[in-house]
C-alpha positions in Angstrom: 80.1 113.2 109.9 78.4 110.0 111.9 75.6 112.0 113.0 72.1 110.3 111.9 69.6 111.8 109.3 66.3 111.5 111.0 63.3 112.5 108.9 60.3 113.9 111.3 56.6 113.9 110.0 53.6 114.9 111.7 51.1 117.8 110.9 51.3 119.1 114.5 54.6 122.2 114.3 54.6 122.2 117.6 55.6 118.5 118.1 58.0 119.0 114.9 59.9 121.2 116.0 60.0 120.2 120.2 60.8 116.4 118.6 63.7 118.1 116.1 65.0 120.2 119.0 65.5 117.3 120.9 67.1 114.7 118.6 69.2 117.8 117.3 70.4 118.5 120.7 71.3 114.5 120.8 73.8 115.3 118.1 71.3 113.6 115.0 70.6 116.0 111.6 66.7 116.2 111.6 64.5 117.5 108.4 60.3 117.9 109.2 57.6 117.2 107.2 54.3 118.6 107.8 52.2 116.0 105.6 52.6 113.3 103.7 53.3 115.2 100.8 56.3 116.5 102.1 57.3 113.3 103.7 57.7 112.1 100.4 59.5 114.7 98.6 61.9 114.3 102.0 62.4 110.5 101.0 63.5 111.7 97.3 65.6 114.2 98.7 67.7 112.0 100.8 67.5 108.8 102.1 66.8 108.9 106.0 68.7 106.8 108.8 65.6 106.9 110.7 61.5 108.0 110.4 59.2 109.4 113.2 56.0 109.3 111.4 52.8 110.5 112.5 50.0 108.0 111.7 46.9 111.1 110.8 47.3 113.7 108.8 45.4 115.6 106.7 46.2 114.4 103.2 47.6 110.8 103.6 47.7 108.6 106.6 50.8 107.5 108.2 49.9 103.7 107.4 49.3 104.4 103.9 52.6 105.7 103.8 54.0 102.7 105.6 52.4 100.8 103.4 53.5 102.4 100.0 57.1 103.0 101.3 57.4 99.3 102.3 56.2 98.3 98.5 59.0 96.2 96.8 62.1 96.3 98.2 61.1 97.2 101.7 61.4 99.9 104.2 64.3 102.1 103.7 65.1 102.7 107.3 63.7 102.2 110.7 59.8 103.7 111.0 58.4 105.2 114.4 54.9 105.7 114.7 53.3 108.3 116.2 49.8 108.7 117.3 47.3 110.3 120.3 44.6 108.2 119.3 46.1 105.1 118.2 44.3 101.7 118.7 45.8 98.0 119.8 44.4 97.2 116.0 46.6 100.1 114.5 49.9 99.7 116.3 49.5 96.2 115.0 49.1 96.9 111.6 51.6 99.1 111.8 54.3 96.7 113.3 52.6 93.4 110.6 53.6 96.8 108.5 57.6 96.6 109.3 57.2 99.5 111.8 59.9 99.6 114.4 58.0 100.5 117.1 55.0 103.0 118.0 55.2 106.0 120.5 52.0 107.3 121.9 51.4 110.6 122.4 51.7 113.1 124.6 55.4 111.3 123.9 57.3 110.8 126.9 61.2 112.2 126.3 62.8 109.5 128.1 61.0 106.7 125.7 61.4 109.0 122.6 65.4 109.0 122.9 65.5 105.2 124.2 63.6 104.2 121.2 65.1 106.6 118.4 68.7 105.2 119.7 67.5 101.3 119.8 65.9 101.5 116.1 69.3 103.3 114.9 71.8 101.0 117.0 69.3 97.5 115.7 69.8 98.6 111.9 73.4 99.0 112.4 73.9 95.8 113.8 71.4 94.4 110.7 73.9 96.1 108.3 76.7 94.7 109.7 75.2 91.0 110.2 74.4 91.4 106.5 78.1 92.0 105.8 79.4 89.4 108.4 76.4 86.4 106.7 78.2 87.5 103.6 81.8 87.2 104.5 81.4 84.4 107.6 83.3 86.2 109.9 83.5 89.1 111.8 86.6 91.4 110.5 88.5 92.6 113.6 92.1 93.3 112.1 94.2 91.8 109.1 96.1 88.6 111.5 99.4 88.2 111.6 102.1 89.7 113.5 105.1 90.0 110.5 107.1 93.0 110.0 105.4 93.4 107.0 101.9 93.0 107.9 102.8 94.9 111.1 103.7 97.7 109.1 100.8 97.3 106.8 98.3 98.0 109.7 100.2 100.7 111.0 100.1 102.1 107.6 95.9 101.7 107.4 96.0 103.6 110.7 97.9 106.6 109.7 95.5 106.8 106.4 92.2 106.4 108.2 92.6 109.5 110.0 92.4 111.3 106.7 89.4 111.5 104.8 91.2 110.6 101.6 90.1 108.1 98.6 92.2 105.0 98.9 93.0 102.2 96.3 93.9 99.1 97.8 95.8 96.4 94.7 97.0 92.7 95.8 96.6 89.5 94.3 93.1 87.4 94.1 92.5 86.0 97.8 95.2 88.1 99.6 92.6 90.0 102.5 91.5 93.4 100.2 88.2 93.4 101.6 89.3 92.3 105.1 92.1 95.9 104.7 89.4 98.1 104.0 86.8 97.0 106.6 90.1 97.1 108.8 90.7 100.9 107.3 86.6 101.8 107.9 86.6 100.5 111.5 89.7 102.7 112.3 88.2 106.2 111.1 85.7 108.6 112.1 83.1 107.0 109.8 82.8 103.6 111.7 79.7 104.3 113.0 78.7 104.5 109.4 77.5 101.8 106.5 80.8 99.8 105.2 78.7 99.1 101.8 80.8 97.1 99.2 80.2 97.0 95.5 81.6 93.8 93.7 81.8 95.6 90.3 82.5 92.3 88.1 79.1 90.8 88.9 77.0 94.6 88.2 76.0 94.3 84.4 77.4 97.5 82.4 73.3 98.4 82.0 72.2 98.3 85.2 75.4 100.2 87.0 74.0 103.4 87.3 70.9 101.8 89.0 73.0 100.2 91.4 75.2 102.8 92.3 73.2 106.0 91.9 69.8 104.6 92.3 66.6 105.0 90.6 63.0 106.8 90.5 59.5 105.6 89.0 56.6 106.6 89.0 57.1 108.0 92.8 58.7 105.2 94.0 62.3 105.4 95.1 65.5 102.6 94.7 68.5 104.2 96.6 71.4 103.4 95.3 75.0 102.1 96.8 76.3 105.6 97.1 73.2 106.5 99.4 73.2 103.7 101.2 76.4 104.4 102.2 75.4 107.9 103.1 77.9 109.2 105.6 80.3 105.9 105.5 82.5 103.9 103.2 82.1 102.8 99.6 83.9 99.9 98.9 84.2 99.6 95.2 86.0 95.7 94.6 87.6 95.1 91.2 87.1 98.3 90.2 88.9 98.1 87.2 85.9 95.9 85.7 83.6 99.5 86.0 82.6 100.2 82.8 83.5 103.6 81.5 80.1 105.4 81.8 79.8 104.4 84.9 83.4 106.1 85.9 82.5 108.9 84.2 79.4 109.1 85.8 81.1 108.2 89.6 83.4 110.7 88.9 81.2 113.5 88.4 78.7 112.3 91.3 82.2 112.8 93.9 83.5 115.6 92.2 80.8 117.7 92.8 79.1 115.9 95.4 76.0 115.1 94.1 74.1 113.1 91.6 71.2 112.5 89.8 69.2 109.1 90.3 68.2 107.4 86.9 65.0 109.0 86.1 65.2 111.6 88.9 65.6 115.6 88.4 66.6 116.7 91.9 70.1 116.4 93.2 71.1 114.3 95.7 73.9 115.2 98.2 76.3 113.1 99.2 79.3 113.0 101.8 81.0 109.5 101.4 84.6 107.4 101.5 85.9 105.8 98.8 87.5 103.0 99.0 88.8 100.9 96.0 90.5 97.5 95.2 91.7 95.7 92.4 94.3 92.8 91.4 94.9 94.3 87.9 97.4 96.9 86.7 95.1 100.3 86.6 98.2 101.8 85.1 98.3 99.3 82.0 94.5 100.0 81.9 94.7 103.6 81.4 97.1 103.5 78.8 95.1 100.6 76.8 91.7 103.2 77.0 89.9 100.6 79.4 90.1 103.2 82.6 89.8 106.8 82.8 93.1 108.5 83.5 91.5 110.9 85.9 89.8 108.8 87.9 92.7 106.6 88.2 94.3 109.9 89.6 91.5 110.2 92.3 91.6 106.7 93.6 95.5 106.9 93.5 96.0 109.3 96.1 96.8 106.7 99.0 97.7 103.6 97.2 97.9 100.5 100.1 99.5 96.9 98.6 98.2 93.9 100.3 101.2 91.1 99.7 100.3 88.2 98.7 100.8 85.3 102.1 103.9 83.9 100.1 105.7 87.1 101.0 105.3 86.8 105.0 105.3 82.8 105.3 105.7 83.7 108.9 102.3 84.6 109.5 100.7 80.8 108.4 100.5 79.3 111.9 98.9 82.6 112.9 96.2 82.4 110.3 95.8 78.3 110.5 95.5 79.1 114.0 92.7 81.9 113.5 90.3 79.8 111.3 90.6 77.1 113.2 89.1 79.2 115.9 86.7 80.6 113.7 85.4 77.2 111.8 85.1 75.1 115.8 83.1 78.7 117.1 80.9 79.2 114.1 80.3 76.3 112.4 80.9 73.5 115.2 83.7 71.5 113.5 85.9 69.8 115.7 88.9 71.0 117.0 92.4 70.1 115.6 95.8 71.0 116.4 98.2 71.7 112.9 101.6 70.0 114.2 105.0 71.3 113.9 106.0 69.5 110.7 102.7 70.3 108.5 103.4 74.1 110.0 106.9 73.9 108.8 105.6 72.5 105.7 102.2 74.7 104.8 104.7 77.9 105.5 107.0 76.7 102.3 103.4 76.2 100.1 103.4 78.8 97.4 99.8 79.9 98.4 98.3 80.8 94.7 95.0 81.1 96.3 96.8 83.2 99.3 94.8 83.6 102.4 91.5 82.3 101.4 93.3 79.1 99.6 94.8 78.5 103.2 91.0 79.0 104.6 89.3 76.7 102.6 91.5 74.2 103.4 91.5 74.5 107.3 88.1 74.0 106.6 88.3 70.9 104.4 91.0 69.3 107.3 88.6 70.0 109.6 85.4 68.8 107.8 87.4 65.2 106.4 89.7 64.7 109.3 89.9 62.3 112.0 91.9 63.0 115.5 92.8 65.8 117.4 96.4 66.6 115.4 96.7 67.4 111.3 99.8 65.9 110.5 102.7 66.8 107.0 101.2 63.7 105.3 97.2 64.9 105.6 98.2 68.5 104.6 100.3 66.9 102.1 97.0 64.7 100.3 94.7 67.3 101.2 97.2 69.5 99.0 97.3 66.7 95.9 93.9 67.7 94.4 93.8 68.2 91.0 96.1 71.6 89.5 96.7 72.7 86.4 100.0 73.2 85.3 101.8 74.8 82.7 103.1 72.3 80.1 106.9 73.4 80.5 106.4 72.0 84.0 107.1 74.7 85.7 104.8 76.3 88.8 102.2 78.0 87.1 99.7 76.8 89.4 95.5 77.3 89.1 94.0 76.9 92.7 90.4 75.1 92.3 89.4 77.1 95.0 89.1 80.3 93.3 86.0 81.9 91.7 85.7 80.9 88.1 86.7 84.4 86.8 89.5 84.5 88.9 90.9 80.8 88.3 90.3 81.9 84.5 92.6 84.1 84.4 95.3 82.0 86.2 94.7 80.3 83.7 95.1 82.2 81.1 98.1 84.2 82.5 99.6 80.3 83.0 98.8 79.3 79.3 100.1 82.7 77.6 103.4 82.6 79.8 104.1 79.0 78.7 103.2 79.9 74.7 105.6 83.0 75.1 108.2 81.0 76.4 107.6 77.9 73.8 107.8 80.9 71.0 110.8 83.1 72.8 108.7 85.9 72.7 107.6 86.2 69.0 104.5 87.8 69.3 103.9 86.7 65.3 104.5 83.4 65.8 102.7 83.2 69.1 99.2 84.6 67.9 98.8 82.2 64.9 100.1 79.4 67.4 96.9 80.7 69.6 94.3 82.0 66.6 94.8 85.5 68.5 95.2 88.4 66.1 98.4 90.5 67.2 96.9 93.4 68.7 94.0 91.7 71.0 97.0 89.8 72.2 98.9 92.2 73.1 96.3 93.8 74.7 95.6 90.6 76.7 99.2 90.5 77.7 99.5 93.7 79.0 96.1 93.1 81.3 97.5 89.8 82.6 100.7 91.7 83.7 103.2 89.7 80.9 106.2 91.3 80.2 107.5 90.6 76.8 111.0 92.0 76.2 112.1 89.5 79.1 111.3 86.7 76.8 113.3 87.4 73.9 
C-alpha cells in the first residue's frame, strides 16, 4: 500500500528491465516506457511518484519531455535523467529544467538506489512542508491529557488500523484537521500524501477538476484524488460538496476508478477517506442537500471531536503548547500564563474552541510586556468587541473566526433569539424576519434549532 509508483523510460530493454528489477526488488511498483510516446500515455495512465527518464530516444528527447511535462503547473513528480552521452551543458539544462538529478550511464547501482530514495524522501518532506506552511505547525498528536481526549486518541488508534472511510463532526475550531492528520500518521498509509480538500472554498463548476483532474489537448491536471494516490483524502466540510460532485466521488470509490474531465481512459485508484464537517449530515439528507448513500459510506466510523468547553482541563496544556510553538517558530517572547488567568481561561466558554485559545496566546504574546500573563490581561485581551444576542443571553460570535464560519454564529445567534422573542411561532417569526416559512425552516434545521423546545 505505501510502495512508490516509479515510471521507467528509456529505449534501451535491457536497462528497463535491469533498472525495474531492481527498484521492484526495493519494494517500489515500476511501469517502463520504451519512448516517449509511451512515456506519455504512462503519465495519463497514472500519475507517477517518481521518473527515470532517458534523455535520447528515437522519437522525442528526454528534455523535450522535461520541458512539455514541466509546462504550467510544473513537474508532477521527481525527474531522473539518464544519459551515456550526456554533456555539462545538458545536465544543466536539465536541472534549470526542474530535473532532480541526472545519473550517467553505465549507472552505477549503489548511486541509482541512493538517488531514487533521496528524490522520493525530498518530495515527501516538500508535501508535508506544504501542509505544515499551511497549518503553522507540525501535527504530532491532538494535546491534552483528559479522560476524554485520552480516550479520543485511543479511539483514532484503534480506527487507523482499519482501512475504513471515517467522518470526523465537531464544532468550528475544535482540532478536525489536527484528528485526521493524527488518524493518517497512525496507519499504514503514513508514508503516503495527507492531501486535504476544503470543499467550501471549491466552486460547484470546477469540483470535478479539482478532485478528479483534467485533460487537454495532451496535457495532464491530476486531480486531489491522484495526488493522494496511495494516502489519505481529507475531504473538510464536506457537507458544502455539491451534489454532482458526490455523485460523481461516489462512483469514482465505489468502483475504484474515474474518469478525468475530458479524459477516456480510467484511472485507478487506492485511497482513504477521510471526512469532516460541523453540520448535521443527517438533517442534510433528509432536507435533499446530501446524498443518503454517501452519507452511509462516510458514516461507517463516525469520530466526535468535543468542543474545548467540554474538557476545560486540558487549557493549561494547550496555552502551554502554543506558547512553545509561537517562542520556537515565530520568535515571540516567552511568557508564563499564571495560576489565576489559568483558573480563569479554563471557565471561558471557548466559542472559537481551540483555535480561539490560539490566536489569543498569540495576541498576549505579540502585545504583552513581562515574563507572566496575568487574570486582568487575559481578562482585556478577552473584552474585544462580541456580538450578542439581544435577550442578553451568551450567544457569543468570536471575531476570530472565518467569515463563513462567524456568519453562521451569527445567524444561529440571531434566529435563536427571534424564536425565543416569538415562542416558537414559526408564522409570526418569518414575517418578523421577511423569510418565507419553508426556507426558514430549512435554515433552522441546517443551523441545528430545535423548534418544539420553544413552544
Amino acid at each position: 500500500m505505501s510502495a512508490s509508483h516509479i515510471l521507467v523510460v528509456d529505449d534501451e530493454p535491457d536497462i528497463r528491465n535491469l533498472v525495474k528489477e531492481i527498484l521492484e526488488d526495493e519494494g517500489h511498483e515500476v511501469v517502463v516506457a520504451e519512448n516517449g510516446a509511451t512515456a506519455r500515455q504512462a503519465l495519463r495512465d497514472r500519475r507517477p511518484d517518481l521518473v527515470l527518464l532517458d534523455i535520447w530516444m528515437p522519437d522525442v528527447d528526454g528534455i523535450t519531455l522535461l520541458k512539455e511535462w514541466g509546462e504550467d503547473e510544473g513537474l508532477p513528480c521527481p525527474i531522473i535523467m539518464m544519459s551515456g552521452h550526456g554533456t555539462v551543458e545538458t545536465a544543466v539544462e536539465a536541472t534549470r529544467l526542474g530535473a532532480y538529478d541526472f545519473l550517467e550511464k553505465p549507472l552505477s547501482l549503489a548511486k541509482l538506489l541512493l538517488t531514487v530514495e533521496r528524490s522520493l524522501e525530498a518530495e515527501q518532506l516538500k508535501q508535508e512542508n506544504v501542509g505544515l506552511r499551511r497549518h503553522s505547525m507540525p501535527i504530532h498528536e491532538p494535546t491534552g491529557k483528559s479522560p476524554m481526549m485520552q480516550r479520543l486518541k485511543e479511539q483514532v488508534k484503534r480506527i487507523a488500523q482499519h482501512d475504513t472511510w471515517v467522518l470526523i463532526t465537531g464544532e468550528p475550531g475544535s482540532g478536525r484537521e489536527t484528528l485526521a492528520r493524527y488518524l493518517h500518521m497512525q496507519s499504514v498509509r503514513r508514508e503516503r500524501p495527507f492531501v486535504d480538500v476544503a470543499v467550501s472554498s471549491i466552486a460547484s463548476e470546477n469540483s470535478a477538476r479539482e478532485l478528479f483532474g483534467s485533460e487537454e489537448g495532451g496535457r495532464i491536471h491530476y486531480g486531489r484524488l491522484e495526488q493522494a494516490a496511495g494516502g489519505t483524502l481529507f475531504l473538510d466540510e464536506v457537507a458544502d460538496m455539491d451534489l454532482e460532485a458526490q455523485s460523481q466521488l461516489l462512483g469514482a470509490l465505489d468502483t475504484g476508478a474515474f474518469l478525468r474531465v475530458g479524459g477516456t481512459d480510467p484511472v485507478s485508484i487506492d485511497v482513504r477517506i477521510i471526512a469532516a464537517t460541523h453540520k448535521n449530515l443527517e438533517e442534510a439528507v433528509q432536507s435533499g442537500d446530501f446524498r443518503e448513500d454517501l452519507f452511509y459510506h462516510l458514516n461507517v466510523v463516525p469520530l466526535r471531536v468535543p468542543p474545548l468547553r467540554e474538557h476545560p482541563e486540558d487549557v493549561p496544556d494547550l496555552l502551554n503548547f502554543y506558547v512553545d510553538h509561537f517562542v520556537a517558530h515565530e520568535k515571540l517572547p516567552y511568557r508564563r500564563f499564571n495560576v489565576g488567568a489559568q483558573n480563569f481561561l479554563r471557565n471561558h466558554p471557548w466559542y472559537g474552541n481551540v483555535r480561539e485559545l490560539k490566536n489569543l496566546v498569540q495576541r498576549l504574546l505579540i502585545l504583552g510586556a513581562g515574563d507572566e500573563v496575568s487574570q486582568d490581561e487575559v481578562e482585556a485581551a478577552l473584552g474585544a468587541p462580541e456580538l450578542r444576542s439581544g435577550d442578553g443571553g451568551g450567544d457569543v460570535v468570536s471575531f476570530d473566526l472565518p467569515l463563513r464560519q462567524a456568519r453562521e454564529q451569527f445567524e444561529k445567534a440571531y434566529l435563536e433569539y427571534q424564536l425565543h422573542k416569538h415562542e416558537g411561532n414559526i408564522s409570526r417569526m418569518a414575517k418578523d424576519v421577511g423569510m418565507e416559512r419553508t426556507h426558514l425552516y430549512r435554515k433552522l434545521r441546517s443551523l441545528e434549532i430545535e423548534i418544539k423546545d420553544r413552544r
